[in-house]
VEXDREN-2710 file (C-alpha; in Angstrom, 1 decimal):
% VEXDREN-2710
k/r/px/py/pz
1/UNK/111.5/78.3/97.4
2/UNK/108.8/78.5/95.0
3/UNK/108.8/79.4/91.7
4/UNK/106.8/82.5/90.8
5/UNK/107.8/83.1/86.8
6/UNK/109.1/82.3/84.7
7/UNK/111.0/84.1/81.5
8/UNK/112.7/83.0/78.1
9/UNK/115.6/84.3/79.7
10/UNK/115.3/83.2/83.5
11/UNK/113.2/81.4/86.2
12/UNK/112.3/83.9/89.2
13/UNK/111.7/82.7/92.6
14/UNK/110.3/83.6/95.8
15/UNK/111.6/83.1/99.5
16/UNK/110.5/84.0/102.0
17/UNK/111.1/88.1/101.8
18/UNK/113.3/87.5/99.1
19/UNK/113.4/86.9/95.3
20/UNK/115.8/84.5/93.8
21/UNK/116.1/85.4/89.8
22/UNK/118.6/82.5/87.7
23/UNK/119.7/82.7/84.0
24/UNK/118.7/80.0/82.2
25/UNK/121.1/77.2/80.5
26/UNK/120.1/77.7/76.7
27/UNK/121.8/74.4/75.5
28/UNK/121.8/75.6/71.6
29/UNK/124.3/78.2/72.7
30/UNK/127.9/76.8/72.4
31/UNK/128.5/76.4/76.2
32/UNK/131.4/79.3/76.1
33/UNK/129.0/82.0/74.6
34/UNK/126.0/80.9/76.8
35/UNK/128.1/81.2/79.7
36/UNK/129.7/84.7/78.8
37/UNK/126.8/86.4/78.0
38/UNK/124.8/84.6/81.4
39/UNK/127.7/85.9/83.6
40/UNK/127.6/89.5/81.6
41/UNK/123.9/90.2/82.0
42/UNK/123.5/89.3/85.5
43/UNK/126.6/91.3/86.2
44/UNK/124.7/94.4/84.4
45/UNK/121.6/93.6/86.3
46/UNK/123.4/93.2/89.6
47/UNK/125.3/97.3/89.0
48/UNK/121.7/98.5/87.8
49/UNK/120.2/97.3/91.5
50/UNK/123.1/98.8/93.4
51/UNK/122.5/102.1/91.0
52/UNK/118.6/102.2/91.0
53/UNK/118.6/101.5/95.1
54/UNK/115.2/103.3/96.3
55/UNK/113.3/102.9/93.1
56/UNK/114.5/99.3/92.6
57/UNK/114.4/96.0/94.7
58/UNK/117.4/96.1/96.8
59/UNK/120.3/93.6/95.4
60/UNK/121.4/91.1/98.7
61/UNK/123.6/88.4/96.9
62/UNK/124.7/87.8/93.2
63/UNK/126.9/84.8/92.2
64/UNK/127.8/84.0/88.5
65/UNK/124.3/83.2/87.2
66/UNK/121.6/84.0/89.4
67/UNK/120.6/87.5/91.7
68/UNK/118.8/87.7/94.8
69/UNK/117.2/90.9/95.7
70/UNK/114.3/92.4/98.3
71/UNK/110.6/91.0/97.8
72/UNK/108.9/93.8/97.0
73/UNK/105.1/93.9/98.6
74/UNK/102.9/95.6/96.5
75/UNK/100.6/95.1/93.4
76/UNK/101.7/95.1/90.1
77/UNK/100.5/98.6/88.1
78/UNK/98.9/97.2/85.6
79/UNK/96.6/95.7/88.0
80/UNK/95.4/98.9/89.5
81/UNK/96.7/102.0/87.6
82/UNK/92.8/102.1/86.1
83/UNK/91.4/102.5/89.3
84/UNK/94.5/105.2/90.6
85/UNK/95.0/106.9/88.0
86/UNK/96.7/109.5/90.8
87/UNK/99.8/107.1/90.7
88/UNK/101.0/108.3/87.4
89/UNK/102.4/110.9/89.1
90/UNK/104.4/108.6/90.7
91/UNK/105.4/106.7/87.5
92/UNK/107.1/110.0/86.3
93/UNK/109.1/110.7/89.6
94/UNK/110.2/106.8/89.3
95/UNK/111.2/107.3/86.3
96/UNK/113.0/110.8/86.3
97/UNK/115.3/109.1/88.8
98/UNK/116.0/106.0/86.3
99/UNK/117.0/108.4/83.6
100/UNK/119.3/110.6/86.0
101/UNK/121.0/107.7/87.2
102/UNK/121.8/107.1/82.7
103/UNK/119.7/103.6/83.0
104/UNK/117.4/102.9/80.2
105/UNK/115.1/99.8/81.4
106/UNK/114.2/98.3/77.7
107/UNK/110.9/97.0/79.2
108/UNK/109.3/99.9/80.6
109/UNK/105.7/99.1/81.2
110/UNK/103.3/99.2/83.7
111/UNK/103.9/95.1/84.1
112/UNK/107.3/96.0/85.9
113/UNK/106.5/98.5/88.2
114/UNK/105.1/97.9/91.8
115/UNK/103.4/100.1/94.1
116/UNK/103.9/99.4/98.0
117/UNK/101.6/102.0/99.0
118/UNK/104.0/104.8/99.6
119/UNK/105.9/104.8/96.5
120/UNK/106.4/103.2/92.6
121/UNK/109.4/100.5/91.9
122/UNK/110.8/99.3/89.0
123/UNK/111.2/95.8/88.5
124/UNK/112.7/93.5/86.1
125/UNK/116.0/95.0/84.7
126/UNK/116.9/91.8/82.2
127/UNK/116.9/94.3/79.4
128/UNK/118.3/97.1/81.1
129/UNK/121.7/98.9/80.2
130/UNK/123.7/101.9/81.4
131/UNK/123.3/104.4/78.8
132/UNK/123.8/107.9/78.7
133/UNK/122.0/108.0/74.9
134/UNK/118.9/109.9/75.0
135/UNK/117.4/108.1/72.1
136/UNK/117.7/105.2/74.7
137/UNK/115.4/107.2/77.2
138/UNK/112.9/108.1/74.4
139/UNK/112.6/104.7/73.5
140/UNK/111.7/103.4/77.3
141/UNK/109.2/106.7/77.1
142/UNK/107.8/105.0/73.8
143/UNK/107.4/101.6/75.2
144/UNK/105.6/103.5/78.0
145/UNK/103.2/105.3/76.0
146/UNK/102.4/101.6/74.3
147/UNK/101.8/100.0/77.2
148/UNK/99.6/102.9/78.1
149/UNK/97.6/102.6/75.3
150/UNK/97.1/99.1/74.7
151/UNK/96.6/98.0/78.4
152/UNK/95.1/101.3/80.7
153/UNK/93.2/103.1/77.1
154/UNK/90.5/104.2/79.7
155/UNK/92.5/106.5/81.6
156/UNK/95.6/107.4/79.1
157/UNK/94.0/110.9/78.8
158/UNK/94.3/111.2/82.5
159/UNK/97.3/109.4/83.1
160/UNK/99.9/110.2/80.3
161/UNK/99.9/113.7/80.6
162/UNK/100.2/113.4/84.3
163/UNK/103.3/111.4/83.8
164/UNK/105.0/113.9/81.6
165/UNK/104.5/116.7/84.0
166/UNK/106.3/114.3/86.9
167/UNK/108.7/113.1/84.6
168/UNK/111.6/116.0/84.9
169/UNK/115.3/114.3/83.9
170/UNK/118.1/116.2/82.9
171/UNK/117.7/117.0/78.9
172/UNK/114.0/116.3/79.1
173/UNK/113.4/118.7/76.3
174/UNK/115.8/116.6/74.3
175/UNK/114.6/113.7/75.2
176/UNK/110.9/114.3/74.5
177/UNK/112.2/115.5/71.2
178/UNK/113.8/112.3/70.3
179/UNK/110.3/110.3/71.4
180/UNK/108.5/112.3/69.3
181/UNK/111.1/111.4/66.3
182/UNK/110.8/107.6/67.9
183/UNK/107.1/107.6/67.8
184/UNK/106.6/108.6/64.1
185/UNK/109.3/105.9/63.2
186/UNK/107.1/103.6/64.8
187/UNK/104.2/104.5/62.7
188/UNK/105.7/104.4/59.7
189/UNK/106.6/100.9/60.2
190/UNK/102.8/100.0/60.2
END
């Protein structure tokens, strides 16, 4: 087993065709918190595999603190998204499906999504939460755009759009109404 990362949150591990991912011990929690909220948040992770199954590593084992889910083979998106710009077509389909199922990921970036060379997954659901709120899903869409423009500014033109068009949840109109609202909160804060 070797470790592979590792988080403020959690170490994640890699064996053999598996990942191992364990919540951390933080030991200026009093212990009965710490271990609440451990047990709580790998139990949401845990239901958000089972829900996301296609577009998400597949969940194997879960015990109080720690999951272990499918290796995904791939490479990362934001190692290659510049070069295949055609892919953000895929981001929006992956996505489309996250929002149907009422998940909102929290980290959405191109950092926690893989692509195995037929299709993008999602990774990484520590901030995840089932949520049927739509300001929840234009938020995620926000993060997106960030990520967009801060790590792949060369292609955003090209890419963005192309998301939008592939991303088709239920109440997209709402939602893309409510990112608009969330982006121009977000400048205002600068």
């Amino acid at each position: 087993m070797k470790l592979i990362a590792q988080g403020a949150e959690a170490q994640i591990f890699k064996d053999k065709d598996t990942i191992i991912k364990k919540r951390l011990e933080k030991p200026y929690r009093l212990k009965e918190i710490d271990v609440s909220l451990r047990k709580k948040r790998t139990q949401i992770e845990s239901t958000i595999l089972k829900r996301l199954e296609g577009i998400a590593p597949r969940l194997l084992e879960k015990d109080k603190f720690s999951i272990k889910m499918e290796y995904l083979k791939g490479k990362l998106l934001v190692d290659i998204l510049d070069k295949k710009p055609h892919l953000a077509a895929e981001i929006g389909k992956a996505i489309t499906i996250l929002h149907n199922k009422n998940v909102a990921h929290g980290d959405l970036t191109t950092s926690n999504m893989i692509f195995t060379g037929k299709k993008v997954r999602l990774i990484d659901f520590g901030l995840s939460k089932i949520s049927h709120k739509i300001e929840d899903k234009a938020v995620d869409l926000h993060l997106l755009k960030q990520a967009i423009v801060a790590k792949h500014y060369k292609v955003e033109k090209k890419v963005w759009p192309k998301i939008l068009n592939n991303y088709n949840p239920e109440n997209k109109q709402n939602i893309l109404k409510r990112w608009e609202k969330v982006q121009e909160r977000g400048r205002n804060k600068k």
